[in-house]
N, C-alpha and C positions, 0 to 999 in steps of 0.2 A: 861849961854847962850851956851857958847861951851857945856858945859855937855847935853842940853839941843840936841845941836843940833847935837850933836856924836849920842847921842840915835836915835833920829829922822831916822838921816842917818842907823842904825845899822836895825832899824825897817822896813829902807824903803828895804834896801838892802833883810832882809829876808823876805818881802815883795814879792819882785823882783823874787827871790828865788821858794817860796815859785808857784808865777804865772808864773815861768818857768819851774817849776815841773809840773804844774798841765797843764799846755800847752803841753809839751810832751807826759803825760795822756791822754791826749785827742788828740793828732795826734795817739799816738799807739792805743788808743781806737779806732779814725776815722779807720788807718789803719787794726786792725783785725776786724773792721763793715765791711769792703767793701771785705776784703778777704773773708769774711764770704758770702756778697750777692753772690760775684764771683763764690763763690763754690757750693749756692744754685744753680744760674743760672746754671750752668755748669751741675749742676745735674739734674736740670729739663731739660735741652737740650739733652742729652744721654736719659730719661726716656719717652720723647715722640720721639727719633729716633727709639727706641727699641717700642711704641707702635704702629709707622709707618708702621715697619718691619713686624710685628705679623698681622697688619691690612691686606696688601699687601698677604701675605704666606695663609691667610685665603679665602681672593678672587682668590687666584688663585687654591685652592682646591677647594672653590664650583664651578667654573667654569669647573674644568675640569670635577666634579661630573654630573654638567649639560649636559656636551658634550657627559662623557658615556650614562648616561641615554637616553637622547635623543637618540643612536644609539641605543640604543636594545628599545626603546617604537616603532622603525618603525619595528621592526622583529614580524612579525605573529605566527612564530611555538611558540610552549613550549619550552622554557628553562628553567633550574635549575643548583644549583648549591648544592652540598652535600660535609658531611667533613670523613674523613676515613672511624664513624661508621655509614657513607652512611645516615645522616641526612640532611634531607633538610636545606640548610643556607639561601636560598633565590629563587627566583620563579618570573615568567612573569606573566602578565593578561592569556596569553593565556595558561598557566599551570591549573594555578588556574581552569578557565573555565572548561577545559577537566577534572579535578582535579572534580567537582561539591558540593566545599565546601570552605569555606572563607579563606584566607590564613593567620589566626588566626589558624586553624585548619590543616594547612599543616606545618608551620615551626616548626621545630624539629623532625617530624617524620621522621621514614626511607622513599624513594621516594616508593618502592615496596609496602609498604602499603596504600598510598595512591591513584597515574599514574603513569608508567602504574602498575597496580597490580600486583603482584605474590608471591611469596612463598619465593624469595631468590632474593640479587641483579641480576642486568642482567652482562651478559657472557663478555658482552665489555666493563664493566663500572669494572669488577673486572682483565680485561686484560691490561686496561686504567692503574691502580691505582700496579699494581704490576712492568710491566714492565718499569723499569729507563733507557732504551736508549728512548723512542720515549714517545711523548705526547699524541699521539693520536691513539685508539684503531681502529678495523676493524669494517666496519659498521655492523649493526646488525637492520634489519626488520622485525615488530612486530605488530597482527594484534589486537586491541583492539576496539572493538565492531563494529561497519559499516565502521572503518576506518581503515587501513593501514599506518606505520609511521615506516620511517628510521631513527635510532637512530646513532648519535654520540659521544662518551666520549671523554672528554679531559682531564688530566691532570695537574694542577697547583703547580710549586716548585719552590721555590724560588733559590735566586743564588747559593746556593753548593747542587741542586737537591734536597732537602728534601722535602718531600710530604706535601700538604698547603690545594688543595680542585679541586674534580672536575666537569666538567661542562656536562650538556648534554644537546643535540638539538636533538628534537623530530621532523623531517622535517614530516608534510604530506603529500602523496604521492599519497593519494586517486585518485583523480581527474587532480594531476599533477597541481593543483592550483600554491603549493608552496606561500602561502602566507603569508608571517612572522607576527607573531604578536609583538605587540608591545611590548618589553620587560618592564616590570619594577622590580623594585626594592621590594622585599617580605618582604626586616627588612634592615634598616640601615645598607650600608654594610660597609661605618667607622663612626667612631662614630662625631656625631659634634664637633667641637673645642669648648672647654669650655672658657669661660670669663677668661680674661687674671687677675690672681692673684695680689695682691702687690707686690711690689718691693723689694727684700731681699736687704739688703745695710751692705756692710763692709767697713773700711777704717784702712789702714796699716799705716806705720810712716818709715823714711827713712832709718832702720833696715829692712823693708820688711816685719817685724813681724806685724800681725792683731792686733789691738789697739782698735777698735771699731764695737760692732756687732747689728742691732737695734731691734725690739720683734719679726717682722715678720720671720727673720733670727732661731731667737730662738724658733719658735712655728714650724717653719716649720721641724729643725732638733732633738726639742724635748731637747736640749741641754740646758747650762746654760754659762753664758758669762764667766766666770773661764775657763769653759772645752773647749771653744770655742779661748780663745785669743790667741796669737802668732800663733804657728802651729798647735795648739788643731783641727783645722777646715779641717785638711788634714785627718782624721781620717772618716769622712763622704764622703769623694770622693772617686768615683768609681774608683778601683785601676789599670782600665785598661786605665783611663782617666789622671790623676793624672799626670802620667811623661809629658804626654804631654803639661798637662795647666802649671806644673811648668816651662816648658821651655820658653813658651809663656810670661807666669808672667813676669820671669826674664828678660828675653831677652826687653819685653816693660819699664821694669823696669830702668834698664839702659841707654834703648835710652830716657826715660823720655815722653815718646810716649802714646797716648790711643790704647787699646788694646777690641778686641770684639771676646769671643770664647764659645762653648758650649763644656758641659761635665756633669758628671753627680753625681749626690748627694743624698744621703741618708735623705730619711725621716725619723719624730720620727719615725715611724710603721715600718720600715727598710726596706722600698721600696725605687730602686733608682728611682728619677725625674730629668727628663730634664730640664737643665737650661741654657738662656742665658748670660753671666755675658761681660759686657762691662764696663771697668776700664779707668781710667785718671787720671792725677798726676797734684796734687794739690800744691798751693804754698801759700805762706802768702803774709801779705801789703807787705813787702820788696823785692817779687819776688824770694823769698827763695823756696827752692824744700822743702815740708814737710810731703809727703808721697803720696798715691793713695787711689783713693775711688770708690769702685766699685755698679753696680744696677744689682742685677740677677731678671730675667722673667722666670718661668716657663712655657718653650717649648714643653712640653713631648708630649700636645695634636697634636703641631703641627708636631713633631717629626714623630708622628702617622700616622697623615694624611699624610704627603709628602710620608710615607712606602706607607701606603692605596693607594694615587694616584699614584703610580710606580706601584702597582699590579693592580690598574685599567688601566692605560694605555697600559699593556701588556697585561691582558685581553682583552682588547675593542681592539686592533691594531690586535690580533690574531684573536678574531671572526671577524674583519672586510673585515680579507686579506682570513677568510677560509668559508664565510657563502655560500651559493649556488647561494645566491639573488645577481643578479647585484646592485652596489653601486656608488653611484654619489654626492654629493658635486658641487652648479654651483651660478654662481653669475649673475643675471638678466640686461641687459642692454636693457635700455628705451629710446627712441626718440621720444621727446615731446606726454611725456606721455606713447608711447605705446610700448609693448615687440618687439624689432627689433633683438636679439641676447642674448646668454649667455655662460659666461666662465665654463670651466672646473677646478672646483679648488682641488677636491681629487676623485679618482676613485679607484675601489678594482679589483682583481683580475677576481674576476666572470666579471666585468662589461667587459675587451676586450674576458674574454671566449663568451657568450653572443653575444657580439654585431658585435666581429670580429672587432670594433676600438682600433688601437694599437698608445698610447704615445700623448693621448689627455691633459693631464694634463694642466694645464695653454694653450689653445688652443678656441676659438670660436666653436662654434657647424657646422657656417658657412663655418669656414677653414676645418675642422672634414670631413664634406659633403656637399660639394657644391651643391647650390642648393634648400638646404633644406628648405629655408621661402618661396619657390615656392611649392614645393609638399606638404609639410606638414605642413601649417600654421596653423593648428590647437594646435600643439605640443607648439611654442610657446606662441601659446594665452592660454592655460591650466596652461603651466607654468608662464607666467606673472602673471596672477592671481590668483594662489597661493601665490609667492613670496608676494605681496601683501597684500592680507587679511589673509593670517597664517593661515589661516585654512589648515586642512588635506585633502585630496581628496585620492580617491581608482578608479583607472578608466584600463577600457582594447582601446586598441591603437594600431589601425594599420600602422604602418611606410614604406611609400611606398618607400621611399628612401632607404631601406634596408631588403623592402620585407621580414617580418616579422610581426609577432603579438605579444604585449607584455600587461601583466598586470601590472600596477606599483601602488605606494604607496607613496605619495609625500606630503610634508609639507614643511612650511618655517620656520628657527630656529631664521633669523629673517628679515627685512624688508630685500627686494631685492636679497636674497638670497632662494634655495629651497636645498632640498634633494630627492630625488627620489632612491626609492628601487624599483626593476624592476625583472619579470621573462619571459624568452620568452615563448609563450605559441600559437606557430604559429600549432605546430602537433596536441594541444590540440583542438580548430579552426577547424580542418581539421577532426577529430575525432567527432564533434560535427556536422558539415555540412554532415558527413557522415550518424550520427546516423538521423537529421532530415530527409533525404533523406529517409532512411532508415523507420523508420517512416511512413511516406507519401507513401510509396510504401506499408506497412503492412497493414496502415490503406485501400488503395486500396484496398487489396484482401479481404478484412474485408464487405468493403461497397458491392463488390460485391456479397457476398455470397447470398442466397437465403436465409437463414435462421439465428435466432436472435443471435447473438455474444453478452454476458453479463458478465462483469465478476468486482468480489464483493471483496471488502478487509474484515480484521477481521471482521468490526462492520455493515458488511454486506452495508457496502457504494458504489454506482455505481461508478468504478472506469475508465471503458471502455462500450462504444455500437454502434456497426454498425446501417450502414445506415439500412437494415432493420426491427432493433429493435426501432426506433427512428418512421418509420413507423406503424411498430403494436400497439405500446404504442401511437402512435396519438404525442407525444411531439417532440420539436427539443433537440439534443444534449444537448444544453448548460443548460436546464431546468432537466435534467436527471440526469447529473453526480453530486456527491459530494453527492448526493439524498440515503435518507434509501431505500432499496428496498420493505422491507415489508411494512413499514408504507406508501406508495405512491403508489404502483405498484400494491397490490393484494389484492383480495374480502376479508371481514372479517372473513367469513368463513372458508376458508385456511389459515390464515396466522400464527398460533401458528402449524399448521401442516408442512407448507414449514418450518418456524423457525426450527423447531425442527429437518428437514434435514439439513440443516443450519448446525447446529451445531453441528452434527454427522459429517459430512466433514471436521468443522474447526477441531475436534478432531481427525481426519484421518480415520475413520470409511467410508470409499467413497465407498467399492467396491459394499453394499444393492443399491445403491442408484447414481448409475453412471447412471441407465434413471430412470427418475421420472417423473410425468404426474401432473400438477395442472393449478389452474386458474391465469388469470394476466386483471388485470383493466385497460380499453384505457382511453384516457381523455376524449372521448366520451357517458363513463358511459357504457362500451359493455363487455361483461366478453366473453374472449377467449379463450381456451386448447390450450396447450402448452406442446410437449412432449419435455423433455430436455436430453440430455447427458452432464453431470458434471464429471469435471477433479481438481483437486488442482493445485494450485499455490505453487511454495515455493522460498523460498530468498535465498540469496548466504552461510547462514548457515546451509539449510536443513530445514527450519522450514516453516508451512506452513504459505503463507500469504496473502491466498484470493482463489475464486473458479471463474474457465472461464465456463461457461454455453452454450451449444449451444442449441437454443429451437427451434420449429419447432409447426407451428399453425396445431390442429390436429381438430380444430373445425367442421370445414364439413364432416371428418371420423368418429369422435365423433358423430355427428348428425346419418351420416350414418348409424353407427352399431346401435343406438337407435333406430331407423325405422328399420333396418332389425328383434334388437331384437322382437321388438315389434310385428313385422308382425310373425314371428316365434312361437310367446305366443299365438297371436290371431289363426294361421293355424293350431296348433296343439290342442289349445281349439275348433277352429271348427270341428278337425279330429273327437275331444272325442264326440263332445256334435251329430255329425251325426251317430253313434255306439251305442248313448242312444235312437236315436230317433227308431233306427232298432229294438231294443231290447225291448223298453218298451212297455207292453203290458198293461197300466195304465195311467190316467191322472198323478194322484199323483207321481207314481213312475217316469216317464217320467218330471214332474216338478221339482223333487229333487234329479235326476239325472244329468241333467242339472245343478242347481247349484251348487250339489259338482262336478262335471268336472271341471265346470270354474273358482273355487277357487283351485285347484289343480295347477293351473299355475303360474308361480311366478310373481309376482306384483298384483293380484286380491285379496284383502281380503275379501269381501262379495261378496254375490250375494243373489239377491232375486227375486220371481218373484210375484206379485201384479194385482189381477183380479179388474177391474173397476168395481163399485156397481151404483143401482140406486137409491140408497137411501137417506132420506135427505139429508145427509150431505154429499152425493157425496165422498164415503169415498174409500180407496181401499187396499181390504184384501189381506192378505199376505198367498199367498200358498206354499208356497215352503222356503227355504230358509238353506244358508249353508255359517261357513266361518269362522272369527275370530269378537267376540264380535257380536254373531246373533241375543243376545237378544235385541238387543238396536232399532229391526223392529217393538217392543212393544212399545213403548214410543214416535217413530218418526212421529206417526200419520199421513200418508199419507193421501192426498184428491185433487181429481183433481177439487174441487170449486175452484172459484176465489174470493179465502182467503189469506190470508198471507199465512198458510200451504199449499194453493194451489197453488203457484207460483214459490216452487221448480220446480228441472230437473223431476220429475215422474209426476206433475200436470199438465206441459207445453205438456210435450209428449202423453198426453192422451188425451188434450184437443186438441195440433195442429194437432198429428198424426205424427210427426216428433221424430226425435232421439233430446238429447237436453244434452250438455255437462257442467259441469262446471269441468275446468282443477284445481282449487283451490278454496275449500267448506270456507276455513276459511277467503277466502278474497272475497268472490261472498255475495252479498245484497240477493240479493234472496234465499239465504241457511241460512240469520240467525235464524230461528225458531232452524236448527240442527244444528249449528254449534258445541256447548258445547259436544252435543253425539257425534260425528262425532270424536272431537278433541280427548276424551278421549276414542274411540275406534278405535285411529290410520285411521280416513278415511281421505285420501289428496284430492282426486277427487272422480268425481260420474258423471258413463254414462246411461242416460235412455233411451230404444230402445224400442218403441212403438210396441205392439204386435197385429198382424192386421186380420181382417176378410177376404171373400174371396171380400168381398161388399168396403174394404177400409177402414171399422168402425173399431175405434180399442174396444178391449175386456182386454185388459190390458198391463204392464208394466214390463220389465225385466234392474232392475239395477245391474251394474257391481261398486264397488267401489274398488278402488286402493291405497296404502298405499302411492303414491310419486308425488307432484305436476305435471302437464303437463303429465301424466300419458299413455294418447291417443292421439298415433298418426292417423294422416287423412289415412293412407293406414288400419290400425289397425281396426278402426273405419267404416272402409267397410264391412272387413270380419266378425265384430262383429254383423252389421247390416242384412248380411247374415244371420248368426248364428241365431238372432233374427226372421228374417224371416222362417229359416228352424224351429223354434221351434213353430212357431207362425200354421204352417204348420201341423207338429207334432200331436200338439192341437185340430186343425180342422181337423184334420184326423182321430184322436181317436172318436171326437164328431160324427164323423156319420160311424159308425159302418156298418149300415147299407147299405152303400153302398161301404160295404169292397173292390170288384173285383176293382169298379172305384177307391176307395183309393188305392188298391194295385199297379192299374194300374200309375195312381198319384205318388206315392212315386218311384216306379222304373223309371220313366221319372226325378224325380227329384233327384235320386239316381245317374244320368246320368249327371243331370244340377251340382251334386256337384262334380262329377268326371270330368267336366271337367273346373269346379270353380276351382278346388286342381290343377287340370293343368295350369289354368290360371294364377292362383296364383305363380305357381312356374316357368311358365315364365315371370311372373311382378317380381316376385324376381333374375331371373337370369339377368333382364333390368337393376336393381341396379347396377349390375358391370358393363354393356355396357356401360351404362351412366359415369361410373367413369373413362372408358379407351376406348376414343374415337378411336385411333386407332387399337383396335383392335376389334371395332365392328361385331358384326356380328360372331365372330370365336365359341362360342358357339354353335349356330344354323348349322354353316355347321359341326362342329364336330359332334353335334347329328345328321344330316343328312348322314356322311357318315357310323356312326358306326350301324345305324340302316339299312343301305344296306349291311356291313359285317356280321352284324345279319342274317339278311334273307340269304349272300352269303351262309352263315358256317350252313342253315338249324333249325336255334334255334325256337320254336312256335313262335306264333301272340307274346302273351302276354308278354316273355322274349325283344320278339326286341320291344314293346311298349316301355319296360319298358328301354332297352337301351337308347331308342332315349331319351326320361324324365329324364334320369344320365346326357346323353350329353348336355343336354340343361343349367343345372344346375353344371355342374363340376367343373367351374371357380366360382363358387358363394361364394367362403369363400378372394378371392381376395378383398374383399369388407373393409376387416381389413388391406391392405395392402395400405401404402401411394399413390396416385394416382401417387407424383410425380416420385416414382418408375415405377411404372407401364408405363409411356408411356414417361421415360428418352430418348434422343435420343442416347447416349453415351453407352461404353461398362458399365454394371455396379460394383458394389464390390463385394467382397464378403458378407459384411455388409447386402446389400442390397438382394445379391441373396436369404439369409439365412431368411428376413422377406418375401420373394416373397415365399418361401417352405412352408410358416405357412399355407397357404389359402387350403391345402390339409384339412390338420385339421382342421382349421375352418369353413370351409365344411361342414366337418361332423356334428362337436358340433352343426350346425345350425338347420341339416335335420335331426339329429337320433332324435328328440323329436315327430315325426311327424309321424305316424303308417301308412306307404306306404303297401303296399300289394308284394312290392317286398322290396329288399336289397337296396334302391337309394344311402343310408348315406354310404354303404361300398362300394359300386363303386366307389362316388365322393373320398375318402377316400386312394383308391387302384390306384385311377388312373395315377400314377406315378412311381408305382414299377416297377422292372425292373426282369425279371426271375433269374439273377445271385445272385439278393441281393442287386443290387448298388441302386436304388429306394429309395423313399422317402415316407414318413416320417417313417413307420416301417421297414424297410429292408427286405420284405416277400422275399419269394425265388419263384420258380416253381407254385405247384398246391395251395401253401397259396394264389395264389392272383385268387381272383376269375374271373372265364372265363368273366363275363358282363365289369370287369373292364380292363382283359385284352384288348376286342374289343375297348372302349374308349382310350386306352394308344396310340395304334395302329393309332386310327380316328386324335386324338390329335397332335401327332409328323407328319402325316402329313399334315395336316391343317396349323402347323406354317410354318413349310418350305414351302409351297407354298405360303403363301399370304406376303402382304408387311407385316413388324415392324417398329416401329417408329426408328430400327439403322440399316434397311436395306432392302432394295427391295425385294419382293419377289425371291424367287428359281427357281417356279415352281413343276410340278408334278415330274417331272422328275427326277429331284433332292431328292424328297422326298421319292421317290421309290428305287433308291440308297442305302437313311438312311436306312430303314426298311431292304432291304436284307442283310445289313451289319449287323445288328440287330438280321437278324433270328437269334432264338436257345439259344443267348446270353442274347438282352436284349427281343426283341418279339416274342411271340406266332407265332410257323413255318403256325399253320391253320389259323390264321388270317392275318400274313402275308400273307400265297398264295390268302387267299379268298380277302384279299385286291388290289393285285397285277394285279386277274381276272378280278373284277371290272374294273381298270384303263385301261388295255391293250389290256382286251378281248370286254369289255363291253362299253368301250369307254366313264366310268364313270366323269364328271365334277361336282364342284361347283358350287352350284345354287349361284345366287347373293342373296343379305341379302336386304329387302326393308327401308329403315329409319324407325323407330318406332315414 
């Protein structure tokens, strides 16, 4: 029993033992469990202070990336930035723009190769980047295609001056707009912050020597935990960091303290990286010190960025303090609901140059300038509503409170808040109110002209038209301009002709073609002549860029000289065709004389003349006949029945007894049997002049055909009909032989009737000009009146002073080609003008020398200007070159104007005009017509008969 129960006891004892052991095991196991959680926690609490930290340093770098950004997205101009080898690093929208290509395609390059262009950097941006006392280089203005831009360089270095990168602003200066564009950003100018790494982890032991190192430690240094324990891991720290952290270490080491410091460590790749390493000393269950245990963060990104954001805030604070644009920063205050006031919370430099407000900062707009929600409430109801809806606004503002005008550029960065970028632009205003004025006064003198002001850019667009171009085109202004001229304005016929002056001009070839004459469409459907004088246009490079036109409606001169030509054709084919009728001593011969005369004249291409038959078919033979394409009188089957072939112009006129016209064969009904001959033998019109008995009957037909529609004029078409009569005469005078004395008799009465037809004629032609120059009616008539009494004074025959007085009547006749409105201006005239008033000497002539007068008429009217010295016009004859009939006219002429009234002055008088002439004797007039003139007036008591209306 005792053995039994010693054992028992012995068992229970090591029992006992045994569960005191293993209870201790298990407190020290409890105790290193909890030392263990301890140290987990303790490590995850440092591992999210440090991910707090990183979070925090990251928000306040985008933030302040936002804030630069946002100040350059409000600046208008171009800016860039370039690095030594003058490479673009970055760029604004408004670079870009002026740039005209994506800003994929601008970063990197030099800026000279892309805006502004050139050959080599610019002068201020290499004056910028050399000189190391100052930032900022001298300005330098540059004119890159319609625009003008003042450039600025800046400089960027960091703190011991060493050259970084630098800036340039392209201000525009054009317009004096000044309106910043908005800057932005052309490439990331720091780089994002990268995701924060794993946490390298070490732990030391209370030797201080490193004991434990975990994988991410070892991948990061490329090392291996041998090379790495004790002080293996001082071998990777930056040696200029090292004294420092060791002191750190130590010193937290001892005080038993956590410690948080950055420094920097080598990677495998042997790059150093930023790290942050925050340590704390660790203890076991018993509260024993059993060394430290550190977590590094790789900082380097953020290391970066904070560098980045200290070069961005000294760039952004420097453009902010040097830009030209006034700068504002304000905060919106509301009173139920609505804008009643706002603070000033950051302003720039420009903003009191500008505004002339000095020390608004923190200040109401209200305290700033009293007042102001009276005068100008508009100002803050613009800005309430901005600060509001964040949207951007661009607006120009008048501030009557400071009497100014400003253009600004305003947005909100965010609720209740705005920014405004501002330029004053009150001279700009004042330059523009000038230029409209200006304007309006141009355009005045414009509307007033008498004549069309038109003027065309390159692609021949109506760029500008007075009032009286808006009149003769029938259109108002507003339906004109932006309008092709060719395509809208002019007949189809001209328009590849005017084109093609066109663009002889745009090519600077102007001087052919400085007056040019063509047609222009009314909206009427009315085609008008139009003489123009064309000038170039050119732009502020020299290049041209558009033609100013001045046209002048020359339609009723136009007309005129076609009636005068015309009359001129017909007077000189009546002169020929009266000289065959003298001459022919033959029917035949006298019939085909006749119609080669009257094709001999320019515009008549046929003539023929056609005897009535009585035969069936009423046919009518062709006797005569001369011209271009005469065969075609064979084929055209004349016949005055009432046929289809009978119902042309030669049927009508033989059946009515009348003349019978058609101005155009290819569009007359009644001419198509001929029209095909006609067409193919150039005939445009056809006049048929019934050829008559003495009884009234007619015996046949004399047609005239002409190569050019509307051919016969109604004065033309008289003399023609004469003509027809005097052949018609001719005819019947040949036919009776027999009673030659009374034919003889006959033709010299009618030899009388055409001398004084040719007379009459040439005073219905000299009526042409009276008609067109009502003030000086009449002056004609009394010039041939007095020169025809110096005639007789100076003893010249009948016939010479006949034929004086017939010069005088006619000597103004070539004034017919001269503008009417010259002629009877009231005003002194130009030179311009005197110089087309000289032509009418010559065109005088050119009218009357076709004309076989019996005396010189063509060289009187021709001479009647010279002057004996030479000073005369239009040839300069001297003395006896000018012949005596015209000297008498020069004489009659100068004083006839000085006595009667002109449209820019009263009459003189005689008295006056007797004056001119003796100052004249010897110089410019004839001394014997002088005296014989002088006798007249003084002796003879000669006056001007009055002139009767016609």
């Amino acid at each position: 029993m005792t053995g039994s129960t010693e054992k028992l006891q012995r068992e229970l004892q090591a029992a006992q033992r045994a569960l005191a052991e293993a209870q201790a095991r298990c407190e020290r196991h409890d105790a290193e469990h909890q030392a263990a959680t301890k140290e987990l926690e303790d490590n995850r609490s440092a591992l999210l202070f440090m991910l707090e930290d990183l979070e925090a340093a990251r928000r306040k770098v985008e933030q302040a990336h936002r804030e630069w950004m946002a100040a350059l997205d409000v600046v208008e101009d171009p800016i860039f930035l370039h690095d030594r080898e003058f490479r673009i690093l970055r760029c604004n929208n408004a670079y870009r723009q002026c740039a005209g290509v994506s800003f994929k395609q601008i970063i990197g390059r030099p800026y000279y190769e892309v805006f502004p262009r050139g050959s080599a950097p610019l002068h201020s941006c290499l004056q910028a980047m050399e000189n190391e006392e100052t930032t900022e280089a001298e300005e330098e203005e540059m004119a890159v295609g319609d625009a003008v831009y003042r450039l600025r360089a800046f400089s960027i270095r960091d703190e011991q001056g060493a050259y970084l990168h630098s800036v340039h602003i392209l201000e525009d200066i054009t317009q004096r707009r000044c309106v910043e564009s908005l800057l932005r950003e052309s490439e990331q100018n720091y780089r994002t912050l990268a995701d924060s790494s794993p946490a390298l982890i070490w732990a030391s032991g209370t030797d201080r020597l490193c004991n434990y190192f975990n994988r991410s430690w070892l991948e990061f240094t490329g090392r291996t935990l041998e090379q790495e324990m004790g002080n293996g891991w001082e071998s990777g720290v930056h040696p200029d960091d090292l004294r420092h952290y060791l002191e750190a270490y130590v010193s937290a080491f001892d005080r038993r303290a956590p410690f948080s410091m950055e420094y920097r460590l080598r990677r495998h790749d042997g790059a150093y990286r930023w790290l942050r390493d925050d340590g704390c000393p660790r203890y076991n269950s018993d509260g024993n010190f059993t060394g430290y245990i550190g977590y590094l963060m790789d900082v380097t990104e953020r290391k970066q960025a904070e560098q980045a954001l200290r070069e961005s805030e000294k760039l952004y604070r420097y453009l902010f303090e040097n830009m030209m644009n006034g700068f504002a920063y304000c905060q919106m205050i509301f009173e139920q609901g609505q804008p009643q006031d706002f603070i000033y919370l950051s302003v720039n430099t420009a903003f009191e140059t500008l505004t002339g407000l000095k020390n608004v900062v923190g200040k109401k707009i209200s305290e700033v300038i009293p007042g102001i929600r009276q005068s100008d409430p508009e100002l803050l109801e613009i800005y309430g509503r901005i600060s509001l809806s964040g949207g951007p606004e661009r607006f120009e503002l008048y501030v009557k409170a400071l009497q100014q005008w400003f253009w600004v550029s305003a947005y909100s960065p965010e609720r209740g808040f705005f920014v405004a970028v501002f330029d004053v632009i009150t001279e700009r205003k004042k330059a523009e109110q000038a230029l409209i004025e200006s304007r309006q006064r141009t355009q005045h003198y414009l509307d007033v002209a008498g004549v069309m002001l038109v003027s065309l850019d390159t692609q021949g667009r109506v760029q500008m038209i007075n009032r009286k171009g808006c009149e003769m085109l029938g259109y108002p202004e507003t339906e004109i301009l932006g309008k092709d001229w060719f395509d809208n304005y002019l007949p189809e016929p001209v328009v590849a002709e005017v084109r093609k002056a066109f663009n002889r001009i745009m090519g600077g070839d102007i001087a052919p073609i400085e007056y040019f004459e063509n047609d222009i469409l009314t909206a009427g459907g009315n085609v008008l002549a139009v003489a123009w004088h064309n000038a170039s246009l050119f732009d502020e490079a020299g290049k041209i860029s558009g033609v100013l036109s001045s046209g002048e409606d020359i339609t009723a001169r136009k007309a005129a000289e076609a009636a005068t030509a015309h009359a001129s054709r017909a007077l000189a084919t009546l002169s020929e065709v009266n000289r065959s009728l003298v001459r022919a001593d033959s029917e035949d011969e006298l019939l085909q004389s006749i119609c080669r005369t009257i094709i001999k004249q320019r515009g008549y291409r046929l003539a023929c003349v056609g005897y009535k038959q009585q035969d069936e078919d009423k046919s009518i033979k062709i006797m005569a006949h001369a011209g271009e394409g005469d065969g075609c009188t064979k084929v055209m089957q004349f016949t005055w029945a009432e046929t289809e072939h009978g119902m042309g112009p030669s049927g009508r006129a033989i059946r009515s007894g009348k003349t019978q016209l058609s101005q155009n064969i290819a569009n007359d009904p009644d001419c198509l049997p001929w029209q095909a001959a006609a067409r193919q033998h150039g005939y445009a019109a056809n006049l048929a002049l019934p050829l008559l008995n003495d009884d009234s009957t007619v015996f046949g037909v004399l047609n005239v055909y002409a190569e050019e529609v509307n051919a016969f004029a109604a004065h033309e078409i008289e003399l023609l009909e004469e003509m027809a009569g005097d052949l018609a005469f001719g005819v019947r005078t040949l036919h009776t032989r027999q009673e030659r004395n009374l034919a003889m008799e006959q033709s010299r009465r009618h030899l009388e009737q055409l001398h004084d037809s040719l007379e009459d004629t040439v005073r219905a032609m000299a009526g042409l000009v009276e008609m067109r120059d009502p003030y000086t009616a009449g002056h004609q008539a009394r010039v041939a009146d007095l020169a025809m009494a110096i005639a007789r004074q100076i003893g010249l025959p009948d016939e010479l002073v006949h034929a004086v007085h017939l010069a005088g009547t006619v000597h103004d006749l070539g004034k017919i080609k001269v503008p009417a409105e010259i002629l009877s201006k009231p005003g002194r005239i130009t030179d311009i003008e005197f110089s087309l008033i000289k032509i009418h000497a010559q065109a005088g002539y050119d009218i009357l020398k076709g004309i076989n007068f019996p005396w010189p008429i063509a060289q009187m009217v021709l001479q009647h200007h010279e002057r004996l010295d030479g000073s005369g016009y239009p040839q300069g004859l001297k003395g006896e070159q000018i012949i005596l009939e015209a000297r008498i006219i020069s004489v009659a002429d100068v004083v006839e104007a000085i006595s009667a009234h002109r449209p820019y002055r009263p009459g003189l008088g005689a008295e006056a005009a007797m004056e001119e002439i003796i100052r004249g004797r010897g110089k410019h007039y004839d001394p014997q017509v002088v005296d014989a003139c002088l006798a007249l007036f003084r002796e003879q008591h000669y006056s001007f008969k009055p002139v009767s209306p016609s």
